[in-house]
N, CA, C and O atoms as a GROMACS GRO file, in nm:
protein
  548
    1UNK      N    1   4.299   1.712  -4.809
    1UNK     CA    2   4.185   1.622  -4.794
    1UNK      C    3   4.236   1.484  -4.759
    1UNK      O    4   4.340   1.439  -4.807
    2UNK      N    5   4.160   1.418  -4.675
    2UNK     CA    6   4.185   1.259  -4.611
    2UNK      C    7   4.167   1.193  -4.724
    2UNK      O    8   4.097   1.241  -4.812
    3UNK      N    9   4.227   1.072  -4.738
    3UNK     CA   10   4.228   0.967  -4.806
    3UNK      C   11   4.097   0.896  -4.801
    3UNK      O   12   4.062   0.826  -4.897
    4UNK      N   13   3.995   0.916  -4.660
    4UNK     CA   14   3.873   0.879  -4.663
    4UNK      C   15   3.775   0.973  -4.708
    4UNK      O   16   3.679   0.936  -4.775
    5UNK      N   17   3.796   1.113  -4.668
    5UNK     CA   18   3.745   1.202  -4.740
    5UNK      C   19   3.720   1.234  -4.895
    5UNK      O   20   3.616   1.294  -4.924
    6UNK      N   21   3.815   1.194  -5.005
    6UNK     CA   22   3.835   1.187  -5.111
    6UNK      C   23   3.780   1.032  -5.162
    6UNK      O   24   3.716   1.046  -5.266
    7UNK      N   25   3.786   0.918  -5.129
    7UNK     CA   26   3.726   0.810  -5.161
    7UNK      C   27   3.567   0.806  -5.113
    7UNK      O   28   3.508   0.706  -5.153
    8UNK      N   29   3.483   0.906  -5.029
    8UNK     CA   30   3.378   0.955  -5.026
    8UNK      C   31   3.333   1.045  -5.123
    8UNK      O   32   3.218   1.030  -5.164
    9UNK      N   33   3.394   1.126  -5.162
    9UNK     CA   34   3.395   1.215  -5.263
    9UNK      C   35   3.344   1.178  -5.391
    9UNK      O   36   3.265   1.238  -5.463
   10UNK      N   37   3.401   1.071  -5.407
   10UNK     CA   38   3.493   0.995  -5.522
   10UNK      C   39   3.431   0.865  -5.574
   10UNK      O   40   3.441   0.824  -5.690
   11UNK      N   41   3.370   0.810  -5.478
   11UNK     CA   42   3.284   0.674  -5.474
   11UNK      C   43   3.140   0.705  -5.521
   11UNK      O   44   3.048   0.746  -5.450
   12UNK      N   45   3.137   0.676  -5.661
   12UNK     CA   46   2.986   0.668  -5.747
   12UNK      C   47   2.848   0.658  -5.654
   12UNK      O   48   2.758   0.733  -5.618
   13UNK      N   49   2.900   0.477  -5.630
   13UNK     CA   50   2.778   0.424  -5.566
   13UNK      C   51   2.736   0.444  -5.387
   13UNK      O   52   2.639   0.398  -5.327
   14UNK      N   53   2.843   0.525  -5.339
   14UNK     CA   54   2.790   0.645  -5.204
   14UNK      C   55   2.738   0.758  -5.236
   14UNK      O   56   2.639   0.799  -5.174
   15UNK      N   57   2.802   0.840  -5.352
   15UNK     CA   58   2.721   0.940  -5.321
   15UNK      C   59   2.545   0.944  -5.408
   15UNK      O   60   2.468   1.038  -5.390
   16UNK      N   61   2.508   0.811  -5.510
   16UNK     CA   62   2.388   0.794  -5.518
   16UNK      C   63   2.367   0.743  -5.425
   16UNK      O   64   2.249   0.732  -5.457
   17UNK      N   65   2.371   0.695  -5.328
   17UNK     CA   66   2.327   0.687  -5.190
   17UNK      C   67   2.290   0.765  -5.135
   17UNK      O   68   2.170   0.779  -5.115
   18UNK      N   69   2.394   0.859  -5.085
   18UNK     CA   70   2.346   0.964  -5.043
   18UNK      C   71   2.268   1.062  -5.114
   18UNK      O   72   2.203   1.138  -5.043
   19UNK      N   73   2.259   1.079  -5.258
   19UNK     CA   74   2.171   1.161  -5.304
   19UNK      C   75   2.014   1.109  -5.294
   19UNK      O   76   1.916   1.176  -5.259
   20UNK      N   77   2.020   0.966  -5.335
   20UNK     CA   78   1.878   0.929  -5.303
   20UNK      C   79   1.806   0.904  -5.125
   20UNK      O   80   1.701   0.844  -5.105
   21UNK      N   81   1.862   0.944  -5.053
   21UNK     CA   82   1.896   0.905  -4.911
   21UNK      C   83   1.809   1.069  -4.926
   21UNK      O   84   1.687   1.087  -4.923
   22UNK      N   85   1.910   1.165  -4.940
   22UNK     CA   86   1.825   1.311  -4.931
   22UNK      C   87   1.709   1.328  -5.026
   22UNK      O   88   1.635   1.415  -4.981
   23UNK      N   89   1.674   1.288  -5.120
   23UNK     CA   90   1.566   1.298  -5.164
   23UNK      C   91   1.408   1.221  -5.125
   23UNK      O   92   1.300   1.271  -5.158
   24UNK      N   93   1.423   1.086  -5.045
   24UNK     CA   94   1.383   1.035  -4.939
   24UNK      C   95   1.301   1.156  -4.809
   24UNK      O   96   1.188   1.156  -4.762
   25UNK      N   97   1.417   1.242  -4.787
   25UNK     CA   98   1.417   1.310  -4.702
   25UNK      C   99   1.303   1.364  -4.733
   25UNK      O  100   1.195   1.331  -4.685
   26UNK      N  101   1.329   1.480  -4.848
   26UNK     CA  102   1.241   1.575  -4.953
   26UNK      C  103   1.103   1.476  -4.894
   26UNK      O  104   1.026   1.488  -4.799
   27UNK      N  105   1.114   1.406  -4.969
   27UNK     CA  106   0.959   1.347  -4.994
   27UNK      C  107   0.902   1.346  -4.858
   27UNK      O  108   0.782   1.372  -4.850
   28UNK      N  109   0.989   1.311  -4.716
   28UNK     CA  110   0.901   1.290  -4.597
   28UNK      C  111   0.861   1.446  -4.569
   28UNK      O  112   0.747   1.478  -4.534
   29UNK      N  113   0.973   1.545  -4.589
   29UNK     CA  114   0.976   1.672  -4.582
   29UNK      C  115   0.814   1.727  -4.635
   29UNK      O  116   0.741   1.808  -4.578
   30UNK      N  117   0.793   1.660  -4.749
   30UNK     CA  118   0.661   1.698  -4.835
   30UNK      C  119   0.531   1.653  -4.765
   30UNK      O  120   0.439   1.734  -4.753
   31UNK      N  121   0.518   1.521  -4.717
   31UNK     CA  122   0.396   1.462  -4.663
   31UNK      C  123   0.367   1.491  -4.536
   31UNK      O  124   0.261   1.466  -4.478
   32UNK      N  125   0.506   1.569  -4.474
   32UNK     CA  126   0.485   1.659  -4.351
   32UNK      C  127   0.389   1.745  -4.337
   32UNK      O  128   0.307   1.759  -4.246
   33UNK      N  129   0.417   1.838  -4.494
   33UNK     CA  130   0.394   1.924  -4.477
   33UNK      C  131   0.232   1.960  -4.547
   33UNK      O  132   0.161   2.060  -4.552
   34UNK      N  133   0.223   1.845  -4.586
   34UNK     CA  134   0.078   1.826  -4.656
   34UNK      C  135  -0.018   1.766  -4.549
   34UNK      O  136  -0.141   1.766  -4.556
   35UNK      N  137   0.062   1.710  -4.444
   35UNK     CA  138  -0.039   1.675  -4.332
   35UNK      C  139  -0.057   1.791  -4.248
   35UNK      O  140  -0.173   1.822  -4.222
   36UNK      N  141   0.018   1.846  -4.210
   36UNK     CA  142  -0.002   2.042  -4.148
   36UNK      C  143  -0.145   2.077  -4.247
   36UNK      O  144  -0.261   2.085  -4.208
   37UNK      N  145  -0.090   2.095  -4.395
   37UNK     CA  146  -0.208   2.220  -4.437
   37UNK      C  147  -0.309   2.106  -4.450
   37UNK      O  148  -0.382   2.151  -4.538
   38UNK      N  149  -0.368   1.960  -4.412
   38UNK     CA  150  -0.434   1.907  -4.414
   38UNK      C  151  -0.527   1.913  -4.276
   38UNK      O  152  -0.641   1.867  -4.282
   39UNK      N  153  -0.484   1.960  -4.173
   39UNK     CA  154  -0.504   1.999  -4.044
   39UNK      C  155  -0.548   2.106  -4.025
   39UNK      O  156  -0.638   2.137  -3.947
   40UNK      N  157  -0.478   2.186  -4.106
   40UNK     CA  158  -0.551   2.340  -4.106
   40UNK      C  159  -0.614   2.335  -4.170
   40UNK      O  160  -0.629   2.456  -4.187
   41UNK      N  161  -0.718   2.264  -4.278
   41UNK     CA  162  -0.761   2.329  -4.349
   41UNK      C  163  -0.904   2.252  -4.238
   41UNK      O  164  -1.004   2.321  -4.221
   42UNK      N  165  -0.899   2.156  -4.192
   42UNK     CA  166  -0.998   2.076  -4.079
   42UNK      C  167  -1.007   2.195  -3.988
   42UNK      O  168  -1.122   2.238  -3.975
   43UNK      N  169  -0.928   2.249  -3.931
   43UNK     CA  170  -0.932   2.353  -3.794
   43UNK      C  171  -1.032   2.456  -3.858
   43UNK      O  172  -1.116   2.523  -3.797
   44UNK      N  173  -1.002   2.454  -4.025
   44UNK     CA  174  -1.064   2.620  -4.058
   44UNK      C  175  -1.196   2.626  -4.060
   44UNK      O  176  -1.274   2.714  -4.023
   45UNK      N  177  -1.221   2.451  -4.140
   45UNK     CA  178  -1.362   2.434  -4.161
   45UNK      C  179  -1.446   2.420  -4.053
   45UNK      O  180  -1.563   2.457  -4.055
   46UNK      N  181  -1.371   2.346  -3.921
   46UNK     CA  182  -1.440   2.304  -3.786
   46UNK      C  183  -1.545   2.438  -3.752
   46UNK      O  184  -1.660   2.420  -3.710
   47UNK      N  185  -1.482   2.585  -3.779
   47UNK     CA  186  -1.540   2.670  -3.722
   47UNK      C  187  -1.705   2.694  -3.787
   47UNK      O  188  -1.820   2.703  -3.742
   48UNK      N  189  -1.635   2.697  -3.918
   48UNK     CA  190  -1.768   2.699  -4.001
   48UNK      C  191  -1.912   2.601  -3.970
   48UNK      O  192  -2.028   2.640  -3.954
   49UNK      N  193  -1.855   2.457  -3.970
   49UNK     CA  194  -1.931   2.329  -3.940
   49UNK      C  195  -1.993   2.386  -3.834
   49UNK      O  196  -2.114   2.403  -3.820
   50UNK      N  197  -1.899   2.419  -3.751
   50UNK     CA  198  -2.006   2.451  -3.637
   50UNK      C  199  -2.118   2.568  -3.596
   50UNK      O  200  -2.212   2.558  -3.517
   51UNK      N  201  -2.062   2.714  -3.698
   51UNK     CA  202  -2.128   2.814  -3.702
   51UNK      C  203  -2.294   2.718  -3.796
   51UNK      O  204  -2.412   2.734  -3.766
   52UNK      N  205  -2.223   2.607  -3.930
   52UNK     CA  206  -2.363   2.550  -3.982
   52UNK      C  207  -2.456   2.514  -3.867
   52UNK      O  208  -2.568   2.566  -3.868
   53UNK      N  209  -2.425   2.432  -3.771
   53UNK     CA  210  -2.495   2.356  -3.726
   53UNK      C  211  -2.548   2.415  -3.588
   53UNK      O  212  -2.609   2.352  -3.501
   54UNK      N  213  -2.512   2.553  -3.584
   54UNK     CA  214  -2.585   2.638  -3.429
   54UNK      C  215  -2.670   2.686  -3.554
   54UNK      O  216  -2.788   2.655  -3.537
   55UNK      N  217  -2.657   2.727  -3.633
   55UNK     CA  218  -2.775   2.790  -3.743
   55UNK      C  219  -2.915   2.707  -3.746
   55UNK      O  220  -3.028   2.753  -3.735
   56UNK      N  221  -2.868   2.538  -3.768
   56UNK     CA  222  -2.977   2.426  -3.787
   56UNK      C  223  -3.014   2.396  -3.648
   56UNK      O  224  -3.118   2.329  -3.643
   57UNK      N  225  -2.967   2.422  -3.542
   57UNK     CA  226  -3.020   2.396  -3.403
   57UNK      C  227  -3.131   2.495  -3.396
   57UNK      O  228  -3.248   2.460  -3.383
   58UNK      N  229  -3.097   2.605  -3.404
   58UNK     CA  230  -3.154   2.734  -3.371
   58UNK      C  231  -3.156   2.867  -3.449
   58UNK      O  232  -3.101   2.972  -3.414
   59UNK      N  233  -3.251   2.840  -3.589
   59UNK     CA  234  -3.233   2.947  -3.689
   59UNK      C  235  -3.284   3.106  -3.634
   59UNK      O  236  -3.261   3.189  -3.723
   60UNK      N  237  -3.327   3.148  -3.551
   60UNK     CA  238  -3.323   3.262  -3.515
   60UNK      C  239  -3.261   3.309  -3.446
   60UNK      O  240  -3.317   3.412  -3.407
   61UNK      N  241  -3.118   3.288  -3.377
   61UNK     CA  242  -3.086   3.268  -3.303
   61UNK      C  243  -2.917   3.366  -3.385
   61UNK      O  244  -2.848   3.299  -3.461
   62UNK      N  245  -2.882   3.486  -3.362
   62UNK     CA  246  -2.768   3.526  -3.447
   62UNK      C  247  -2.630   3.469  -3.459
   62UNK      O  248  -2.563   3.445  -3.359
   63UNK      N  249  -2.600   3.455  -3.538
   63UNK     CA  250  -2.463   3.329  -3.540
   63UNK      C  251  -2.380   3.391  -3.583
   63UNK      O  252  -2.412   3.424  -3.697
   64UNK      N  253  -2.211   3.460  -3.536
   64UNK     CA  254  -2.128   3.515  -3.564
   64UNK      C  255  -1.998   3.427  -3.662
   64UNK      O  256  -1.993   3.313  -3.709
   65UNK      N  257  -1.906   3.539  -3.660
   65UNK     CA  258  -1.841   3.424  -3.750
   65UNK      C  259  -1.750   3.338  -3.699
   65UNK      O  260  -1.767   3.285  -3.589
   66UNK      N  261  -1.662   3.320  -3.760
   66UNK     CA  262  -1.582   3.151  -3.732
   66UNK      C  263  -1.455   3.113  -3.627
   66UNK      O  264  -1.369   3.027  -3.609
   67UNK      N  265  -1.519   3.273  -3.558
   67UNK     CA  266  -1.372   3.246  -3.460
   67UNK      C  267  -1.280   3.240  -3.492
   67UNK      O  268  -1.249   3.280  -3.605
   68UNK      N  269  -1.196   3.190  -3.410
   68UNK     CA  270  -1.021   3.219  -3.422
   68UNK      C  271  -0.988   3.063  -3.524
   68UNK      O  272  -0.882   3.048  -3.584
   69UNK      N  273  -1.088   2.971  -3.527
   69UNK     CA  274  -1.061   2.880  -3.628
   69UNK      C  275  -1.002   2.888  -3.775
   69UNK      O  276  -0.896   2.839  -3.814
   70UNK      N  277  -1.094   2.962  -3.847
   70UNK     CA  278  -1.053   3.063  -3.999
   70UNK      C  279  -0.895   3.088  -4.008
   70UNK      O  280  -0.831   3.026  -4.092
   71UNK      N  281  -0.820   3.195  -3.908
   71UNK     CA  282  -0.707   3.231  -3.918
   71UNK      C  283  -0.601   3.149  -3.819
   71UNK      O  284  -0.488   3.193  -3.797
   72UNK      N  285  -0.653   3.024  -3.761
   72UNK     CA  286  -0.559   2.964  -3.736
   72UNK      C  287  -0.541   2.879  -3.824
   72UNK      O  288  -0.443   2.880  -3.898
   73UNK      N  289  -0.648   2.779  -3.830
   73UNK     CA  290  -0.675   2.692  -4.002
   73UNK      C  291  -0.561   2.713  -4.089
   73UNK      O  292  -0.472   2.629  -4.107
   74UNK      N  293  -0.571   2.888  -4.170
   74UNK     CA  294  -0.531   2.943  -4.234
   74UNK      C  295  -0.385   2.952  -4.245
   74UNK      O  296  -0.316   2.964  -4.346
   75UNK      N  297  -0.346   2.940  -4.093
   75UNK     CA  298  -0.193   2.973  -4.029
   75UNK      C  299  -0.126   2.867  -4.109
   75UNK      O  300  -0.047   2.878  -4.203
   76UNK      N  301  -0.181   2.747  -4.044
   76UNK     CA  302  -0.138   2.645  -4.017
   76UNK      C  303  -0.099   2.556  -4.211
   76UNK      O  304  -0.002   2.488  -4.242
   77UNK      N  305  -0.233   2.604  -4.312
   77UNK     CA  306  -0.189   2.593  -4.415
   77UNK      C  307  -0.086   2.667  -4.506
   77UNK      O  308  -0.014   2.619  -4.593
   78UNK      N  309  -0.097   2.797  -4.464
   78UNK     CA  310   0.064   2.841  -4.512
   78UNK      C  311   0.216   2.812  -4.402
   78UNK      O  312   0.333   2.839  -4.430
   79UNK      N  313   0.169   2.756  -4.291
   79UNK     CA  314   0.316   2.675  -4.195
   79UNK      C  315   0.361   2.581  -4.303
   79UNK      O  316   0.477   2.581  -4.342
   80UNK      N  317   0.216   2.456  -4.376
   80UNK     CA  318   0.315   2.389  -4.457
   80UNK      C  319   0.322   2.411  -4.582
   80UNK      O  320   0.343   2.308  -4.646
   81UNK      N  321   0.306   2.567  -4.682
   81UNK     CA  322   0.365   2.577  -4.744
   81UNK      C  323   0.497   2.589  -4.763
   81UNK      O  324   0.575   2.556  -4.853
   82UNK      N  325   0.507   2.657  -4.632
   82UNK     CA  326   0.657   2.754  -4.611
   82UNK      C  327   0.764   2.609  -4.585
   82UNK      O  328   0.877   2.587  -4.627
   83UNK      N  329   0.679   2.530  -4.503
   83UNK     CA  330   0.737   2.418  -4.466
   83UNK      C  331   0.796   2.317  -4.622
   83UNK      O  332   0.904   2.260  -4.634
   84UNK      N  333   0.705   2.323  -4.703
   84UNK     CA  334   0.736   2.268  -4.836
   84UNK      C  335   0.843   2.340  -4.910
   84UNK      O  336   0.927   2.269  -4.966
   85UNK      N  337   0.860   2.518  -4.926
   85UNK     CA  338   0.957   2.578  -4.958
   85UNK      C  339   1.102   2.519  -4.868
   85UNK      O  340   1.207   2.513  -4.933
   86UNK      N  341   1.104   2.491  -4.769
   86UNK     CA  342   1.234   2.523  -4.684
   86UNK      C  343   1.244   2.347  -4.705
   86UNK      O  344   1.355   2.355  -4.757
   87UNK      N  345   1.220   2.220  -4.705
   87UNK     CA  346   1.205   2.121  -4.822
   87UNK      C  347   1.315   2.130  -4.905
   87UNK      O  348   1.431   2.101  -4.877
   88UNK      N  349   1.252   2.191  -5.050
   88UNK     CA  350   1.284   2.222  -5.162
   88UNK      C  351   1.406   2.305  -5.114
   88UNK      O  352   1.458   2.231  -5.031
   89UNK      N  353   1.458   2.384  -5.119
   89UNK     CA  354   1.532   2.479  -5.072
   89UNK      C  355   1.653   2.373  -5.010
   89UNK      O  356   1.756   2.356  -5.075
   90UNK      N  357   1.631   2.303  -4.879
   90UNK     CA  358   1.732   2.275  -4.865
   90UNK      C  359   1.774   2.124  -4.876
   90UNK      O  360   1.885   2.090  -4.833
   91UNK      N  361   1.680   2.023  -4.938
   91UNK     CA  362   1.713   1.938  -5.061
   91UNK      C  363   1.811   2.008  -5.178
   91UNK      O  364   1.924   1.963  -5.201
   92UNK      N  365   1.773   2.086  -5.226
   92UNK     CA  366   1.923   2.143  -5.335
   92UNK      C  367   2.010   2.202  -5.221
   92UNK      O  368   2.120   2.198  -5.276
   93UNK      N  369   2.029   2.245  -5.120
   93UNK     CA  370   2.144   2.262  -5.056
   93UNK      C  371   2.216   2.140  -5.013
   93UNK      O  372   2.336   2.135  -5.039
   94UNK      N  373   2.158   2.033  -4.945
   94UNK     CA  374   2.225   1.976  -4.902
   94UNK      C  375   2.270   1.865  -5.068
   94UNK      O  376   2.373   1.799  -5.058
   95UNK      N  377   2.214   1.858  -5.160
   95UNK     CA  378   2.228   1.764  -5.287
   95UNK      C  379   2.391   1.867  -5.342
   95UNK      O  380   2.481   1.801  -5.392
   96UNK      N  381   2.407   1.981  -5.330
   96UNK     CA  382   2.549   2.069  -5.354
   96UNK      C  383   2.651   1.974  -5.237
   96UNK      O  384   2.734   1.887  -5.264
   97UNK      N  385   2.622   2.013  -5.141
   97UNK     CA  386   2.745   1.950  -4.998
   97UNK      C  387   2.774   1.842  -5.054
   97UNK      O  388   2.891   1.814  -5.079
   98UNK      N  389   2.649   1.747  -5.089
   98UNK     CA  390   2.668   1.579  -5.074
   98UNK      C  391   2.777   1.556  -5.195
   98UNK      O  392   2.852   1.460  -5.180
   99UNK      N  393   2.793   1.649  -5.330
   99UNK     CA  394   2.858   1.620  -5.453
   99UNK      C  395   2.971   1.701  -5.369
   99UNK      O  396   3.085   1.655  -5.374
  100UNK      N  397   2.953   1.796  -5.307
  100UNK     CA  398   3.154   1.886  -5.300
  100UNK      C  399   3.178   1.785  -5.129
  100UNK      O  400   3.265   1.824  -5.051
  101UNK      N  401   3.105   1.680  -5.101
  101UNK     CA  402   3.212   1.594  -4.967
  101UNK      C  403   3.234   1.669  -4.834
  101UNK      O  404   3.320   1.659  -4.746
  102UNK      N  405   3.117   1.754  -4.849
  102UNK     CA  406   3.144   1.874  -4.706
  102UNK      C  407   2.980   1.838  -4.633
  102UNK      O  408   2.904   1.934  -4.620
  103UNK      N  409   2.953   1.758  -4.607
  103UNK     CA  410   2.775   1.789  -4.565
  103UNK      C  411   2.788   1.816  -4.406
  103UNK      O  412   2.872   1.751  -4.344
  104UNK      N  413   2.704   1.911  -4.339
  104UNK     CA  414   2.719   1.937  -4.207
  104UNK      C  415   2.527   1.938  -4.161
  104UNK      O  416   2.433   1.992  -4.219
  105UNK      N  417   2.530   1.882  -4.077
  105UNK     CA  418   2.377   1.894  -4.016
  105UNK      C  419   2.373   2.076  -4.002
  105UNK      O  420   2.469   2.151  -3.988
  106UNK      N  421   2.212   2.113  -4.013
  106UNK     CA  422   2.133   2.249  -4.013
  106UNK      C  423   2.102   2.286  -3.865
  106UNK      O  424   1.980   2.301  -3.852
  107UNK      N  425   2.184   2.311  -3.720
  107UNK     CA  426   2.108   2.325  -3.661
  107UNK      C  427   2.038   2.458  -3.638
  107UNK      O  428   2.009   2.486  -3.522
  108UNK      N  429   2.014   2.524  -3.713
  108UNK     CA  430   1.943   2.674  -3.712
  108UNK      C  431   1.799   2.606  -3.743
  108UNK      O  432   1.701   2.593  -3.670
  109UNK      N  433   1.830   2.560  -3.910
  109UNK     CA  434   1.684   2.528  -3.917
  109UNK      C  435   1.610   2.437  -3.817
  109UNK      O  436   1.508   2.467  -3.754
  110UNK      N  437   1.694   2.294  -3.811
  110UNK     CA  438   1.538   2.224  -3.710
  110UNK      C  439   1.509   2.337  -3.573
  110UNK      O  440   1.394   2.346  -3.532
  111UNK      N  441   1.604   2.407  -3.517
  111UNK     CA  442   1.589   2.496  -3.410
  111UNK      C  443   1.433   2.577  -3.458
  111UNK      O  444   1.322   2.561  -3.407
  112UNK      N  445   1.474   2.667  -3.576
  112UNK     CA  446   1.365   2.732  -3.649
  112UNK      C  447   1.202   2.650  -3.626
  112UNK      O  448   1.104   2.690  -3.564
  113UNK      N  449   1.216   2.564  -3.679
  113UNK     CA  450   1.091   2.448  -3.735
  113UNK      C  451   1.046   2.396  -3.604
  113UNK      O  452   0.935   2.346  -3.586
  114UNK      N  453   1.158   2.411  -3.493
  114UNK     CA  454   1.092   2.319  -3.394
  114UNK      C  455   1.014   2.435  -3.299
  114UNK      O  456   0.925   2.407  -3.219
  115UNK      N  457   1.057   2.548  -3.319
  115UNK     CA  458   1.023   2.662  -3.197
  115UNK      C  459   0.830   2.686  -3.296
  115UNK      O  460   0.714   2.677  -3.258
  116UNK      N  461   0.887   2.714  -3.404
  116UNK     CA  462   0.764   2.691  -3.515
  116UNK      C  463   0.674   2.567  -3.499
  116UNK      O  464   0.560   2.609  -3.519
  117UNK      N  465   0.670   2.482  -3.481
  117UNK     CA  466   0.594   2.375  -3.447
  117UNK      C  467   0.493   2.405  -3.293
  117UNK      O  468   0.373   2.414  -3.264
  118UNK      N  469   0.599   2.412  -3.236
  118UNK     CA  470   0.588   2.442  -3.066
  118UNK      C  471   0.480   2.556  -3.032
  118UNK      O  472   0.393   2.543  -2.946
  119UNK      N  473   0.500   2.672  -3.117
  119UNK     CA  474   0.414   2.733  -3.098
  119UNK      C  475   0.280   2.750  -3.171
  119UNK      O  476   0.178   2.800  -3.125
  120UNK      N  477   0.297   2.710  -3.271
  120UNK     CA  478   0.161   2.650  -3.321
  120UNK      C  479   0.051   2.574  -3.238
  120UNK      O  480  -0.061   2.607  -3.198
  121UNK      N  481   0.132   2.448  -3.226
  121UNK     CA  482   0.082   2.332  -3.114
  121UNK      C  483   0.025   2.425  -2.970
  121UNK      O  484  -0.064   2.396  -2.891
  122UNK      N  485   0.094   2.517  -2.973
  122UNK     CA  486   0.053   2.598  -2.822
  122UNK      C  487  -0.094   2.673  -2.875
  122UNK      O  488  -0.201   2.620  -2.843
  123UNK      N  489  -0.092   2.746  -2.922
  123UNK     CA  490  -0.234   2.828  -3.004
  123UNK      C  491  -0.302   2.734  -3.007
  123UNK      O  492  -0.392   2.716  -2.925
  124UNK      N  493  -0.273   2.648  -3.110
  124UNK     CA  494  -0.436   2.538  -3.110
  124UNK      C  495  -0.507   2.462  -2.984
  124UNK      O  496  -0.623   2.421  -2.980
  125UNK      N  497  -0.390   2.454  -2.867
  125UNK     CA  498  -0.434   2.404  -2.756
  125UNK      C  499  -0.474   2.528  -2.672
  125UNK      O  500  -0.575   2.508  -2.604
  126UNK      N  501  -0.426   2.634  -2.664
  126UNK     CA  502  -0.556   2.747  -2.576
  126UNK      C  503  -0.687   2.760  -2.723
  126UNK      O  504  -0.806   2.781  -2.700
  127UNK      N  505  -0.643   2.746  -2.840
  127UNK     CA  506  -0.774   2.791  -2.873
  127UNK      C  507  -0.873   2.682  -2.840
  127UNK      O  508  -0.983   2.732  -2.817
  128UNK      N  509  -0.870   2.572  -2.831
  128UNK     CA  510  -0.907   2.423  -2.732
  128UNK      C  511  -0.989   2.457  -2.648
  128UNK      O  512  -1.111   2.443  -2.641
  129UNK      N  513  -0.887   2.519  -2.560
  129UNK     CA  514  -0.930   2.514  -2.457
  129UNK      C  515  -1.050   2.626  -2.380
  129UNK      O  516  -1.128   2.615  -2.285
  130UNK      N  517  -1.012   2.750  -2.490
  130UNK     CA  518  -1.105   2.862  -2.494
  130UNK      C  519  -1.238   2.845  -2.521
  130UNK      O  520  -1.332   2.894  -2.459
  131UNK      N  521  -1.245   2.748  -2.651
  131UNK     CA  522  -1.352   2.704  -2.703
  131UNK      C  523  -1.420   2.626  -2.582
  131UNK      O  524  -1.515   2.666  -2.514
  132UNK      N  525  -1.372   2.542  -2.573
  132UNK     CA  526  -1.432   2.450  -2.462
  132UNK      C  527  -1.492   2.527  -2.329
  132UNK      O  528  -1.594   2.508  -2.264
  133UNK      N  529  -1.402   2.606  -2.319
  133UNK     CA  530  -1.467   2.673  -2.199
  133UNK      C  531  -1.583   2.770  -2.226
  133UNK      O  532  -1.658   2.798  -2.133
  134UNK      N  533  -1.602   2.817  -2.336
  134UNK     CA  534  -1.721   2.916  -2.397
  134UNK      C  535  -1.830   2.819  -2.416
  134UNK      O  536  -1.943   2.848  -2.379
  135UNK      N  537  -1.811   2.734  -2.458
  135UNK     CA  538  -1.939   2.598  -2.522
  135UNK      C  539  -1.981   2.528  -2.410
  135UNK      O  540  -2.060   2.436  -2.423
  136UNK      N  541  -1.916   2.577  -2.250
  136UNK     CA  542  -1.964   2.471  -2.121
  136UNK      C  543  -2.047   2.604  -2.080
  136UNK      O  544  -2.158   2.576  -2.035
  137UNK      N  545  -2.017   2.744  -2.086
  137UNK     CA  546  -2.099   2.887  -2.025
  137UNK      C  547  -2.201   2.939  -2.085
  137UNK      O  548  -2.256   3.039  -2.038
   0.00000   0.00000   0.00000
């Protein structure tokens, strides 16, 4: 081990740095992921709101259910559970590295999270756009 490596190791007031530095993380990790299932849970209700309000336009009129809103909604609030597990999860992984002086960036996970994002973002924009095009015919 380097002489800088070991005085990283070794140095109190770096590695509470760095431990509170990753827990920082955690927390943005968390409000991420509470703004996701805060989004889905808007996408889920949107369908409903709107199944209410073709009902109050036009009560005889048969009103099906909630579309692809419900189970995308739905998606999207367990994306940031899972998103809150993998958080937690690798806050205690990387809080192990930061005490044994080995920390290496994750690129599997953001790879993971970002292809995961990406395609989410893709669904909600054809379901967009589906909608839109059914509500102009």
């Amino acid at each position: 081990m380097s002489d800088e490596q070991q005085s990283a190791s070794t140095d109190k007031s770096k590695l509470e740095t760095e431990l509170l530095a990753n827990e920082r993380t955690f927390l943005a990790w968390v409000r991420t992921s509470i703004a996701v299932m805060s989004l889905g849970f808007v996408i889920a209700r949107f369908g409903i709101w709107l199944r209410e309000l073709a009902e109050k336009i036009n009560p005889q009129m048969q009103h099906g259910a909630t579309g692809v809103s419900l189970p995308l909604g739905a998606t999207m609030i367990a994306f940031g559970g899972v998103l809150t597990l993998l958080a937690g999860w690798r806050y205690h992984v990387v809080n192990r590295v930061i005490k044994s002086g080995k920390i290496e960036a994750d690129p599997k996970m953001v790879t993971l999270i970002t292809i995961a994002v990406v395609l989410l973002s893709a669904t909600i924009i054809i379901y967009m756009l589906v909608t839109a095009a059914t509500a102009h015919s």
